[in-house]
N, C-alpha and C positions, 0 to 999 in steps of 0.2 A: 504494500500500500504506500502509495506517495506522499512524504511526508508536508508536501505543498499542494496536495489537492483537499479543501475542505470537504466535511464527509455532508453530504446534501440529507434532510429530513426530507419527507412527501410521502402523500396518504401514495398508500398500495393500490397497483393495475390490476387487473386479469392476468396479464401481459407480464407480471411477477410469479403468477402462479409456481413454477417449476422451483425459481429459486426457492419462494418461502418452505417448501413442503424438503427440499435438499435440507437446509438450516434444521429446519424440527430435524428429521431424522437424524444429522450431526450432531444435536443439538441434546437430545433426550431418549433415554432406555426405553422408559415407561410413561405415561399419559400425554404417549403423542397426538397430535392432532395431524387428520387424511387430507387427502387432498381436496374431498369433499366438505371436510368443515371449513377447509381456506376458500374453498370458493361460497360457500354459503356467507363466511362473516366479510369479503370482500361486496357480498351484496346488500347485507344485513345496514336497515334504518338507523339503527342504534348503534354499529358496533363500528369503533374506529380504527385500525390498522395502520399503521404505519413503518414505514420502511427507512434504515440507514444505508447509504448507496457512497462509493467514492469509486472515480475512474468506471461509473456506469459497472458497476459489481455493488448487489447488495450483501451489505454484508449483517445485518440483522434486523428484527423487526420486534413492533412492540404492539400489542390488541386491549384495547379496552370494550368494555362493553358498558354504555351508558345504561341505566336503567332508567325506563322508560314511567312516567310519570312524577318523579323523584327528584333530586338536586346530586343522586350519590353515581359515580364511577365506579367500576372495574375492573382494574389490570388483570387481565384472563390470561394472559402470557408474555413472556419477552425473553428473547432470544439471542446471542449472537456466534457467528462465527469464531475458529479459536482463535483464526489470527488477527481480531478486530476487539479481544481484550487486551483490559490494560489501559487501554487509548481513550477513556473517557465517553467510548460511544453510549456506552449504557445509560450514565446522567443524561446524557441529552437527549436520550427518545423518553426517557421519563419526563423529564421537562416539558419536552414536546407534546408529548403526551397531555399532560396534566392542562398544558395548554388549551387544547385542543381541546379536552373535557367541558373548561370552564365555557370554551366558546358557544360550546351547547346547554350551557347554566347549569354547570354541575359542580355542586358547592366543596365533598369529598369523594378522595379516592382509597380502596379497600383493596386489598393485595392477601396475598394468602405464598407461605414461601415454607419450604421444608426445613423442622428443627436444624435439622444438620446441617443446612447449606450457608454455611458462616459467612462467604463472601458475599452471597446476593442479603443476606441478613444484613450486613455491614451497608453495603448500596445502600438499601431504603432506607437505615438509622440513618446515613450520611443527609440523606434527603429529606428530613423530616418524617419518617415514617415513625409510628407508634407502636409497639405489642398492646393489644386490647383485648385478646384471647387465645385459646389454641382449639384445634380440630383434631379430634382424633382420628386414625385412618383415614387419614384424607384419599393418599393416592393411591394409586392402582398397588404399590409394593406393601402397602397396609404403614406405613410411614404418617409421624405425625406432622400439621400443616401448624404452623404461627398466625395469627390472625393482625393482620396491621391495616391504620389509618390515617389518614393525612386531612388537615384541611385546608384542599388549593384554592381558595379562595380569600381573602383578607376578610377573616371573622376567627373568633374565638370560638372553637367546638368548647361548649360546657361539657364537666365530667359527670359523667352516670351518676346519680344521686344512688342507686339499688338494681340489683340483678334483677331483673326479670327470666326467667326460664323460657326456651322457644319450645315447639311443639306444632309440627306440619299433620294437617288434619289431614283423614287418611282416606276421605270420603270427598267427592267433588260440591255436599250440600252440608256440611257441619263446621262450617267457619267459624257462626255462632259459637257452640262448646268447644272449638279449638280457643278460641279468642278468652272466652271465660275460663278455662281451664288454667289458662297463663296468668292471668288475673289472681286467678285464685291461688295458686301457686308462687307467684307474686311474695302474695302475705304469709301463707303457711309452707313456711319450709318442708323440702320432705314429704309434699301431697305426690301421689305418683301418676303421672301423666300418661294414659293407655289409652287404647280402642274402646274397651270396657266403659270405662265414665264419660266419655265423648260419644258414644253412642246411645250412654243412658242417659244424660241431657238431652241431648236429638230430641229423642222421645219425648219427653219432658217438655220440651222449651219449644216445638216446631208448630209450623202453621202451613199454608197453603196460600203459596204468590205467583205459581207459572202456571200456565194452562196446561202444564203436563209435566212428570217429573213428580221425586220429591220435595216435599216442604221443607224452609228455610226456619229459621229462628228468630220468632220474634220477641223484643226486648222484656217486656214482664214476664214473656213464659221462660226468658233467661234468670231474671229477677228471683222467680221461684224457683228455679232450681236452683241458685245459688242460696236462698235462703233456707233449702232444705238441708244445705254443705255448710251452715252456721257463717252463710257469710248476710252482711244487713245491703240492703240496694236502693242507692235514689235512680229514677227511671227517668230520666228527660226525654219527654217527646214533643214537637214543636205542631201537635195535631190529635184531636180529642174522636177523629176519626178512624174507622177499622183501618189498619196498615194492609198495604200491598194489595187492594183490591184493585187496583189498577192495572194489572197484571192478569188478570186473568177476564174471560170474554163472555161467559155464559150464567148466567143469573143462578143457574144452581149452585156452581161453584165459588161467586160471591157470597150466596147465604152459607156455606161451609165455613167461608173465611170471616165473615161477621161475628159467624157463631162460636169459634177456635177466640176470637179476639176478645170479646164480650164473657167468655168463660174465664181467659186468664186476668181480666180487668176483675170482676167479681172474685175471684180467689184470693188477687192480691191485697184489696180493699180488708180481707179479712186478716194480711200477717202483717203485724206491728212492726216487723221489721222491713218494710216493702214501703218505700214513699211516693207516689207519680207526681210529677212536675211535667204539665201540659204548659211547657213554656220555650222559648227560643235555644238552640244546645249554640249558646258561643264557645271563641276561643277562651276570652278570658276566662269564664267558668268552669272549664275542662282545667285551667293552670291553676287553680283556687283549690279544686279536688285533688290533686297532683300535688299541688304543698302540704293539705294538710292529711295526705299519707294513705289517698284510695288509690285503688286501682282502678283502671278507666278502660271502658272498651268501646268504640264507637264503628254507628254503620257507615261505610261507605261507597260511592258509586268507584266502581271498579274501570271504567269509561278509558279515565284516562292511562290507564296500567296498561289492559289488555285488550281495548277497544269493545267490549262487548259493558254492554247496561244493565250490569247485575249487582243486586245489594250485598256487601260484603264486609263481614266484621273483623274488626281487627283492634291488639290490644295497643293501645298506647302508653308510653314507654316512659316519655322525658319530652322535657320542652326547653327552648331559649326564645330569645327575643326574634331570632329567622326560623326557626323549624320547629315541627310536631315531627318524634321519634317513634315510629310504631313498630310493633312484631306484626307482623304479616304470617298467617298460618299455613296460607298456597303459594305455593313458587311454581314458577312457567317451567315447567317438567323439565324443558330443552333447551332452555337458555339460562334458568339461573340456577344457584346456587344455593342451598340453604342459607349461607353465610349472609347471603342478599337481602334475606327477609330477616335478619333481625337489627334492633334499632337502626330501622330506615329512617332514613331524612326526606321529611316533606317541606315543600318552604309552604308557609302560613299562607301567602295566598293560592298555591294550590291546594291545600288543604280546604280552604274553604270552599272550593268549587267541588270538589270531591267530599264531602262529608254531607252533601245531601244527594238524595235518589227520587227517581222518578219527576214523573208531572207535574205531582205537587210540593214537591221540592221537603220532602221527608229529612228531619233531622234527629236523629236519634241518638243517644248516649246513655250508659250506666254506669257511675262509680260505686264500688263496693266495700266493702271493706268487714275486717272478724267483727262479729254482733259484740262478744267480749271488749273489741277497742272501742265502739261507740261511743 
């Protein structure tokens, strides 16, 4: 490599192909990436690529994968040739990178790097990067991952006030008791988080909002199953009307959902630990609940995540003066990560365009907390 030709950054061709999938296989034993996934994230809305090139040779590349309705990145891999370390290239497709993240409004970036790999460890400490977790078996050799983050943007990430526990529901309609389960778990150490109690909420807490399919979770009937698990619930809803009947088309199956709705309002009415508040669910009141030590779960329209208009709950984590931190209980099978879904960053105003659903703009929230700390 010439030591007078500077090394050029620029997003990745088609017309790279060949190189980038050389570099992987030079590059790594185990959880290579084909030549199929280099062409899919070359086409891919969200996912950035980029190439290090000098004398028209590339000589490494680096992929993020923005997540799509959020403020946060993801370095999904980076790579280089051997005789292109040493030389600094690495800092600079990070840079680049990071760059390139913000240009798309992406507040942080989240890396994932094997215990053992002390040098790429050292890189990202160099750069600002953070230890915030580990993953166990991450890779394909059953090797542990380090969990690190950055925030490339000029703001102060505030630190986690409390662990929250994750928990990816194991059903495509129990978001609901995934979300509450974390919640719950939250406050009681030590609750153990299965199929078993998230299916026996389901039960519990579900009602009927698509014209076909399983029922979803609606918030008093989460209410009462949490107060049946000795936890106390205020129920904020911003509408004194039956939820979700907009969703479905046939009059029979609206009185079904009247009836599911109007049962678990009469139930709750009856437990003194169950309060409804038929009033607006803002941010600041969600940050009010959050100081003074509940856990918070709220529904959201999924719209802007994965393009599809379906009510989805999720727990909420941590908040600053830019963003609302959620656990997210589904992750996109194919593109992300579990690592992705916990304390995600939303910036506060898209939070606000996503924390209502449907027509009539449905807002919904529950903070909970042990009946004991009341």
């Amino acid at each position: 490599m010439s030591k007078h030709k500077a090394v050029e950054l620029r997003l990745a061709r088609m017309s790279d192909l060949n190189a980038l999938v050389d570099i992987e296989e030079r590059s790594f034993e185990n959880d290579r990436m084909n030549r199929r996934s280099f062409r899919r994230w070359l086409k891919a809305e969200h996912g950035i690529l980029c190439v290090a090139e000098v004398n028209d040779q590339i000589l490494g590349y680096g992929l993020i994968w923005c997540h799509k309705g959020t403020r946060l990145a993801r370095l999904y891999s980076i790579a280089l040739l051997d005789e292109a370390r040493g030389k600094g290239i690495a800092r600079k497709l990070m840079n680049e990178l990071e760059k390139l993240a913000l240009q798309k409004g992406k507040y942080f970036m989240r890396l994932e790097v094997a215990k053992q790999n002390a040098p790429a460890i050292s890189l990202y400490q160099s750069c600002g990067y953070k230890v915030f977790g580990e993953y166990s078996n991450y890779y394909e050799d059953n090797s542990d991952a380090l969990r690190m983050q950055k925030t490339i943007r000029k703001a102060n990430l505030s630190e986690l006030t409390r662990v929250s526990p994750w928990y990816r529901q194991t059903t495509e309609f129990t978001c609901g008791p995934a979300a509450l389960m974390m919640a719950m778990a939250t406050l009681e150490k030590g609750l153990k988080l299965n199929r078993r109690l998230e299916l026996g909420i389901w039960r519990e807490a579900t009602t009927i909002y698509m014209t076909s399919g399983l029922g979803g979770s609606h918030p008093v009937g989460l209410a009462l199953a949490a107060e049946k698990r000795g936890f106390a619930s205020h129920v904020y809803i911003n509408s004194k009307e039956p939820l979700f009947v907009d969703g479905v088309r046939t009059q029979a199956k609206k009185e079904v959902i009247m009836q599911v709705h109007n049962d678990f309002i009469n139930e709750a009415k009856k437990r003194k630990e169950i309060r409804i508040c038929y009033q607006e669910v803002t941010q600041k009141l969600i940050v009010e609940y959050l100081k003074k030590g509940y856990a918070v779960i709220a529904l959201i329209s999924t719209y802007r995540m994965d393009g599809r208009k379906t009510p989805h709950w999720v727990l909420i984590t941590h908040a600053d003066q830019d963003c609302f931190y959620v656990h997210d209980p589904d992750p996109d099978i194919e593109l992300q990560e579990p690592i992705d879904c916990q304390y995600l960053p939303i910036a506060r105003e898209d939070f606000e365009k996503m924390s209502c659903f449907g027509i009539g703009k449905l807002r919904t929230a529950i903070a909970i907390k042990k009946i004991e700390q009341v």
